[in-house]
C-alpha positions in Angstrom: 52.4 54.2 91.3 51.8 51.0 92.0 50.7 49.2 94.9 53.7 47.4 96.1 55.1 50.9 95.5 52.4 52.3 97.6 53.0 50.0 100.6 56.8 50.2 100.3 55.6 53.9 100.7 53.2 53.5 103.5 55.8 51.3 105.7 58.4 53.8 105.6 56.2 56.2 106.8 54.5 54.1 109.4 58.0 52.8 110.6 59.1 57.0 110.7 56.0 57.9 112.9 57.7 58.1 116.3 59.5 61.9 114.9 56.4 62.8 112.5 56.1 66.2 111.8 53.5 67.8 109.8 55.1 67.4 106.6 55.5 63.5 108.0 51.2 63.6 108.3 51.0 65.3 105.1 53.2 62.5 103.5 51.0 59.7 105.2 47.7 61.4 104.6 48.3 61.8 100.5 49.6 57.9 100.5 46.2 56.9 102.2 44.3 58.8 99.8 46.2 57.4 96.5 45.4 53.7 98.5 41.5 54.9 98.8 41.7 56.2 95.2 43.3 52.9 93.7 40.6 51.0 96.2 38.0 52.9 94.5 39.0 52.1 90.8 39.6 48.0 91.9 35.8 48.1 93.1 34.6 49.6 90.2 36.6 46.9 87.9 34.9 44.3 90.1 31.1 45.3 89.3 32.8 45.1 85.2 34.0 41.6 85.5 32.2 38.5 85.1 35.4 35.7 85.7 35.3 34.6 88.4 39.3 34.3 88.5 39.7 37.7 87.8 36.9 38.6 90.5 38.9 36.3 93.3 41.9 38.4 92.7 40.2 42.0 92.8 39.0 41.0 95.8 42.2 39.8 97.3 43.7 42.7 96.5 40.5 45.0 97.7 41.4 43.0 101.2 44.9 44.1 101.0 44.8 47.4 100.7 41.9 47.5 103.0 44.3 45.8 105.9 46.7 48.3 105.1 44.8 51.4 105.2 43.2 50.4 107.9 46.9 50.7 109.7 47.7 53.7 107.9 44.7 55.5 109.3 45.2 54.3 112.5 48.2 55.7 112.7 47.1 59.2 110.7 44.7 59.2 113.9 47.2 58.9 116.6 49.5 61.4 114.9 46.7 64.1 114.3 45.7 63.3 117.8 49.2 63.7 119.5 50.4 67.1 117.5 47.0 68.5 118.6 47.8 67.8 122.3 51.5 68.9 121.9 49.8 72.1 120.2 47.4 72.3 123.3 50.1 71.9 126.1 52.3 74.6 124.0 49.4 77.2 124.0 48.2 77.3 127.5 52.1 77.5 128.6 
């Protein structure tokens, strides 16, 4: 998959959040790990290269999918956080 495909991906599921059920965090959380995975293989092509052209753009795109994760997490957060307190309120009722 690739990383346009990933974000595509990512947005949908942000943009769904408000009904998220835990197939919905499932979904988000494997997206965020593929982004972590791809961020991971992007660092490890940046220690390999010596261009600087090539260096510049690993780096951009490091920055990008840093920015984005970043949201996606944020989001994985407050959707963990508020089926835990909807799972809370249901069990002392």
């Amino acid at each position: 998959m690739t990383n346009a495909e990933l974000f595509a991906k990512l947005r949908t599921l942000i943009e769904d959040a408000s009904n998220a059920d835990k197939k919905h965090i499932k979904k988000l959380r494997k997206v965020l790990r593929k982004l972590k995975h791809r961020q991971n293989e992007l660092r490890d092509s940046l220690e390999g290269t010596d261009n600087p052209k090539t260096r510049r753009k690993i780096e951009q795109e490091m920055e990008v999918l840093t920015l984005q994760r970043g949201k996606g997490v944020e989001i994985y957060k407050q959707l963990k956080q508020a089926r835990q307190s909807a799972k809370g309120v249901q069990s002392s009722d």
